[in-house]
C-alpha angles and dihedrals in degrees: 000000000000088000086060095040086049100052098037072059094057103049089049086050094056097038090050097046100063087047092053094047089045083059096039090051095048088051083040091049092039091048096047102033095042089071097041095056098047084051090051094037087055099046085046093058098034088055100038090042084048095054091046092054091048089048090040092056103037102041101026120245090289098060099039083076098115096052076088106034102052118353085053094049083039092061101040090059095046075053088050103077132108104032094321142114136191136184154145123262143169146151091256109038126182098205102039093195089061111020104047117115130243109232095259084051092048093054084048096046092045087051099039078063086044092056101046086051085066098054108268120139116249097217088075098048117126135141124188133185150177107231134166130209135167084275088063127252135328149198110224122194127168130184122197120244109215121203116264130198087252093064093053094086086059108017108036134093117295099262082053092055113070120241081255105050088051098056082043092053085046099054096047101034107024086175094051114156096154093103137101099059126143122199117291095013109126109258096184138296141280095238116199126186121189126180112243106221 
């Protein structure tokens, strides 16, 4: 009988443990990973805002054009090594091959507007997760981006763009839908995926 009890123990035991560690990585890898991605997401905006005031300021908004277009895209990628990817996304991209969300950014982005409906500040907005795909697991983190003064001349409602800047955006992006923001009002996310080992 004990024989029986000690070794029913013993495959519980075996079927519970990979199950707990499962759950103890996943705290391990959101713990770990969560600080390191608001401090990436940060230094990813603080750098990318701070070259759009300097172009802003030097060339004018028409010409600041590609700030977005390829010095964005350009940093993301220097941030998208080791096992790790960043990028911009949002409901209503300007550039679809980049800025089109995955399904699991497109639930955080539609209740990061949710929430700001109901009154909460953009600035504060973050969601993190542990997924797994055939690829493995990951560790998924987005920051709002909430609208600034500085993207009205691109981003704002049409009253806000210059006759100028509009023929520009629709030169350069004929499918634009990334228009009709105010300030503060969330514009997308920095989305960052890194690879759990």
């Amino acid at each position: 009988m004990n024989d029986i009890l000690l070794k029913t123990c013993l495959v519980l035991l075996v079927l519970t443990v990979p199950a707990c560690a499962t759950k103890i990585n996943d705290e391990v890898a959101t713990a770990k990973y969560l600080q390191e991605s608001r401090n990436t997401a940060m230094e990813f905006r603080k750098k990318l805002m701070g070259v759009q005031k300097a172009q802003l300021e030097s060339v004018g908004a028409e010409n600041a054009i590609p700030v977005c277009k390829v010095v964005a895209p350009g940093l993301a990628a220097e941030y998208s090594k080791d096992g790790q990817q960043l990028k911009r996304v949002s409901l209503k991209a300007r550039n679809k091959v980049q800025g089109t969300p995955d399904a699991w950014e497109k639930e955080i982005l539609e209740g990061f507007d949710n929430a700001q409906r109901d009154g909460k500040p953009a600035d504060n907005m973050e969601a993190s997760t542990v997924s797994k795909d055939a690829d493995g697991r990951w560790f998924r983190y987005m920051k709002a981006i909430p609208t600034q003064a500085q993207c009205l001349q691109c981003h704002g409602k049409p009253a806000d763009i210059s006759a100028g800047m509009k023929a520009k955006l629709a030169a350069e992006y004929p499918q634009d839908l990334a228009t009709g923001y105010s300030i503060g009002e969330i514009r997308g996310a920095i989305s960052i995926k890194r690879k759990i080992n």
